[in-house]
Backbone as JSON, one array per atom type, in Angstrom:
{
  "sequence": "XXXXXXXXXXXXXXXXXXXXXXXXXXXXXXXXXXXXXXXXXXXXXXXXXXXXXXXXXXXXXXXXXXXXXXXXXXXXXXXXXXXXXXXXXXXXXXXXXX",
  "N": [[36.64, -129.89, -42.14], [39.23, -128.74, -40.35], [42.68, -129.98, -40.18], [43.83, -129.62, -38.03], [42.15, -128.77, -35.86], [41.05, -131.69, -35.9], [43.1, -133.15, -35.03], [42.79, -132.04, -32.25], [40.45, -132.8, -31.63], [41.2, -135.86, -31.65], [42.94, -136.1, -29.91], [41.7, -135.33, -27.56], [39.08, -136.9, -27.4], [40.81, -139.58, -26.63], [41.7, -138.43, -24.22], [39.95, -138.57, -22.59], [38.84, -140.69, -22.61], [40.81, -141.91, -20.87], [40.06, -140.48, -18.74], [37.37, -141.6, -18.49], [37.85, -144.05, -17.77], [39.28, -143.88, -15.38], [37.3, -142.81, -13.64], [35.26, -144.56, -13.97], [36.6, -146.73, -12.54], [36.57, -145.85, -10.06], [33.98, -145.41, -9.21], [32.32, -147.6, -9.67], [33.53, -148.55, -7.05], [32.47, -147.26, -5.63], [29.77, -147.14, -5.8], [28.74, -150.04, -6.04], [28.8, -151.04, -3.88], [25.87, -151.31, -2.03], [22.54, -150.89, -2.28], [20.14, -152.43, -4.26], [18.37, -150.1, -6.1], [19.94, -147.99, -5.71], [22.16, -148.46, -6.99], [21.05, -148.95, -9.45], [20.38, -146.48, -10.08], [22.78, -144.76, -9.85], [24.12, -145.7, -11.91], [22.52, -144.9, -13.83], [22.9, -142.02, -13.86], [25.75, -141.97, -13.6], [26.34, -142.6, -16.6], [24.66, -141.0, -18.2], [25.7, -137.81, -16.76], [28.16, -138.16, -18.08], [28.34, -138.59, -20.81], [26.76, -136.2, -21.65], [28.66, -134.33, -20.43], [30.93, -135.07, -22.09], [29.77, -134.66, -24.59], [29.04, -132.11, -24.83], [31.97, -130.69, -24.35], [32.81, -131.48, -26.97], [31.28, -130.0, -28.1], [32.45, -127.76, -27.95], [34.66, -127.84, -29.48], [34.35, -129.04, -32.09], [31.49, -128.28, -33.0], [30.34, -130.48, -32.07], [30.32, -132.55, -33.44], [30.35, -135.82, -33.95], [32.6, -138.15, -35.34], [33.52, -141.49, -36.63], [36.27, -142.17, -36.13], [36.73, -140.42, -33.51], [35.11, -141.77, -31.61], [36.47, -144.22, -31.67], [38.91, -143.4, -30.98], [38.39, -142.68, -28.36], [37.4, -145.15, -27.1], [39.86, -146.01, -27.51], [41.41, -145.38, -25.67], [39.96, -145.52, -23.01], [40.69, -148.28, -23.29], [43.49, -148.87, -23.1], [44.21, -147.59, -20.48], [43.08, -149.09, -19.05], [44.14, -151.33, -19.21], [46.78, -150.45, -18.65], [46.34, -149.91, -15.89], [45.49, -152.14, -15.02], [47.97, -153.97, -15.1], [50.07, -152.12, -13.96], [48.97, -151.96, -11.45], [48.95, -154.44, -10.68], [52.09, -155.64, -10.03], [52.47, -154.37, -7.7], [52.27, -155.66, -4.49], [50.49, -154.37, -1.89], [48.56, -153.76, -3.62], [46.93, -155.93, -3.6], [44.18, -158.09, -2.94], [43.4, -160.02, 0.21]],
  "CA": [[37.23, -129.73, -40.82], [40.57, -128.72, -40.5], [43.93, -131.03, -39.58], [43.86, -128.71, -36.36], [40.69, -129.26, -35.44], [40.82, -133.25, -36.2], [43.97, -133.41, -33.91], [42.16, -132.07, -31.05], [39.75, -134.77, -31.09], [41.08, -137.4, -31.62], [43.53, -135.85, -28.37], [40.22, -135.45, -26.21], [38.19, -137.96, -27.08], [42.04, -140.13, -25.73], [42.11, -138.38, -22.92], [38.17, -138.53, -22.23], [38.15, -142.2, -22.77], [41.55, -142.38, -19.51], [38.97, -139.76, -17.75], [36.58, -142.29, -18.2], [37.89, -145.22, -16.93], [39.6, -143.54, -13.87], [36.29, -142.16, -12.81], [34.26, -145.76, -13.56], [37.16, -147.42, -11.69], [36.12, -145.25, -8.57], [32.35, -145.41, -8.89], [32.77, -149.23, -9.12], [34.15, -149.09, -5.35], [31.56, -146.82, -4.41], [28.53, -147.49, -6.01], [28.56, -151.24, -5.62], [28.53, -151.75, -2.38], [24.77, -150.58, -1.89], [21.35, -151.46, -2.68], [20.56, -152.24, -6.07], [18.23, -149.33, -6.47], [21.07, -147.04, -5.87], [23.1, -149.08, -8.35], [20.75, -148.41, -11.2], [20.22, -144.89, -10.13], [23.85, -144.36, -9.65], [24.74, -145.75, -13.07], [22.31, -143.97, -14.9], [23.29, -140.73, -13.81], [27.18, -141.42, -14.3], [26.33, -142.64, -18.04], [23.96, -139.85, -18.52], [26.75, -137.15, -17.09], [29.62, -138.48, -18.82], [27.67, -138.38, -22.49], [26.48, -135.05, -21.47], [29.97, -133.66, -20.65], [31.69, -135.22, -23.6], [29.31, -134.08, -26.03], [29.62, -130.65, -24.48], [32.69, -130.29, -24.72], [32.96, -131.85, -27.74], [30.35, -128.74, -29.56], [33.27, -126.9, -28.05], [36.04, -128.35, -29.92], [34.02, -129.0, -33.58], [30.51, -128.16, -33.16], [29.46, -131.96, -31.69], [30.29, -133.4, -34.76], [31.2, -136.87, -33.88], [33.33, -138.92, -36.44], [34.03, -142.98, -36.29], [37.67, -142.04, -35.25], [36.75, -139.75, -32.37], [34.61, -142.95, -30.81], [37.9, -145.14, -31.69], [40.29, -143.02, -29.64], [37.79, -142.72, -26.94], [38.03, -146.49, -26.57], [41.47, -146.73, -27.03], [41.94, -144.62, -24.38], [39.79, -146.68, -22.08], [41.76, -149.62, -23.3], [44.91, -148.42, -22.56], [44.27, -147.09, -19.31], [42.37, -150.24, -18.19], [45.31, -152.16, -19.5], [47.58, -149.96, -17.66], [46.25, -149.92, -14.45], [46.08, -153.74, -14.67], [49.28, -154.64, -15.0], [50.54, -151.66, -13.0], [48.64, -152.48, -10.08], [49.91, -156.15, -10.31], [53.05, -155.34, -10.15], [52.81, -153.84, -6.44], [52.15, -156.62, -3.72], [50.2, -154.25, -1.17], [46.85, -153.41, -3.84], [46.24, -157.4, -4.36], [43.35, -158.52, -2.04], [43.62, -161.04, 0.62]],
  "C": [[38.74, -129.69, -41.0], [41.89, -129.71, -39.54], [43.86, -130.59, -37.89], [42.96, -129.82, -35.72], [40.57, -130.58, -35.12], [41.64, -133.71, -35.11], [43.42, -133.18, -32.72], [41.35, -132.5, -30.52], [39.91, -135.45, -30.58], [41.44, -137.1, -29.77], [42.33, -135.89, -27.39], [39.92, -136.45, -26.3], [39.75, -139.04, -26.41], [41.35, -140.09, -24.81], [40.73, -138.14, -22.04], [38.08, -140.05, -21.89], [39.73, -142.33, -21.52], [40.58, -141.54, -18.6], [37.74, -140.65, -17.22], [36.58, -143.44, -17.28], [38.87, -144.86, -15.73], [37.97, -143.63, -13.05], [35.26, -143.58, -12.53], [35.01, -146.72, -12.41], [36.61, -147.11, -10.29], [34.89, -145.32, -7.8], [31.92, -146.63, -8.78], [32.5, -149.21, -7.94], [33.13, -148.27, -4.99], [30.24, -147.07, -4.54], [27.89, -149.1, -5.91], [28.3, -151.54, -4.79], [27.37, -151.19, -1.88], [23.68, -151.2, -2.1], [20.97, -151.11, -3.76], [19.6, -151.19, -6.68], [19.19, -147.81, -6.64], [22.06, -147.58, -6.51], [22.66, -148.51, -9.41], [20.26, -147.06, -10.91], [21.59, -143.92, -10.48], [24.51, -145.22, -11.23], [24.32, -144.83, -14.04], [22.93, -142.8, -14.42], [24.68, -140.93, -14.0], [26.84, -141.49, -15.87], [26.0, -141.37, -18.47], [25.15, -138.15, -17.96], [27.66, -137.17, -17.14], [29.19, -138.52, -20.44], [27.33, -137.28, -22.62], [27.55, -134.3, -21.45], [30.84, -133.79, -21.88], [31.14, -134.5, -24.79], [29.07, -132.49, -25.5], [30.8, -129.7, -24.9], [33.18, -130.66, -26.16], [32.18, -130.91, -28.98], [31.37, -127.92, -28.85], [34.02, -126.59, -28.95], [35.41, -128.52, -31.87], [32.64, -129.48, -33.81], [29.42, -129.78, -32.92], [29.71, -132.61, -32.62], [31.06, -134.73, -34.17], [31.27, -138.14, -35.27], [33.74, -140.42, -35.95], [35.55, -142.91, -35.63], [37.3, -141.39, -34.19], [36.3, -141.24, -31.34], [35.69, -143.76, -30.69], [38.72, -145.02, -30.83], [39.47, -143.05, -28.49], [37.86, -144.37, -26.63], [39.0, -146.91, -26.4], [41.66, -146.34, -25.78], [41.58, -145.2, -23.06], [40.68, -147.87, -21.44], [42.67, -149.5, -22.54], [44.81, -147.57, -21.2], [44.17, -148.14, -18.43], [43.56, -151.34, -17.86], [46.5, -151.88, -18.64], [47.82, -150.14, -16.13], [46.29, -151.21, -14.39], [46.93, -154.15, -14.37], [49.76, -153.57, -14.2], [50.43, -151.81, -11.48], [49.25, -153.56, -9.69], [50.83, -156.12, -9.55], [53.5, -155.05, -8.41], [51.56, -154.68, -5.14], [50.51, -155.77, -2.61], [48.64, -153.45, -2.23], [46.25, -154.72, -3.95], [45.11, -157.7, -2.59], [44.44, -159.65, -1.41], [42.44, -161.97, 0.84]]
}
């Protein structure tokens, strides 16, 4: 696999793994508040198309081949988003519950 190629990984799987945790942040607030058969209906289907899209696009980018670093950055990316929005949110008085 070429340096190219490897770079545009890791870059997706990143920016797959802040895609991710925007989108769980959201489905959180909406799928929670419900009855718990539409909880576990409404999880499987995000898991199921968010593993489906990634590895989609991912036989775009270098034939599905996933490598221990691609999974790595996809968590960092989580991380660091999750981490982000944490402390960013903090920060501003009018997202804190009452």
């Amino acid at each position: 696999m070429s340096l190219s190629v490897q770079m545009l990984t890791l870059s997706f799987s990143f920016l797959y793994g802040v895609f991710f945790e925007v989108t769980l942040a959201c489905s959180v607030k909406i799928i929670y508040h419900t009855s718990r058969i539409i909880q576990y209906v409404g999880t499987f289907l995000f898991v199921i198309f968010h593993v489906l899209f990634y590895f989609l696009i991912l036989q775009k980018i270098n034939y599905g081949i996933v490598h221990i670093y691609s999974v790595l950055c996809l968590v960092l990316g989580y991380i660091v988003t999750y981490n982000v929005q944490k402390h960013l949110l903090s920060r501003f008085t009018f997202f804190h519950k009452k």
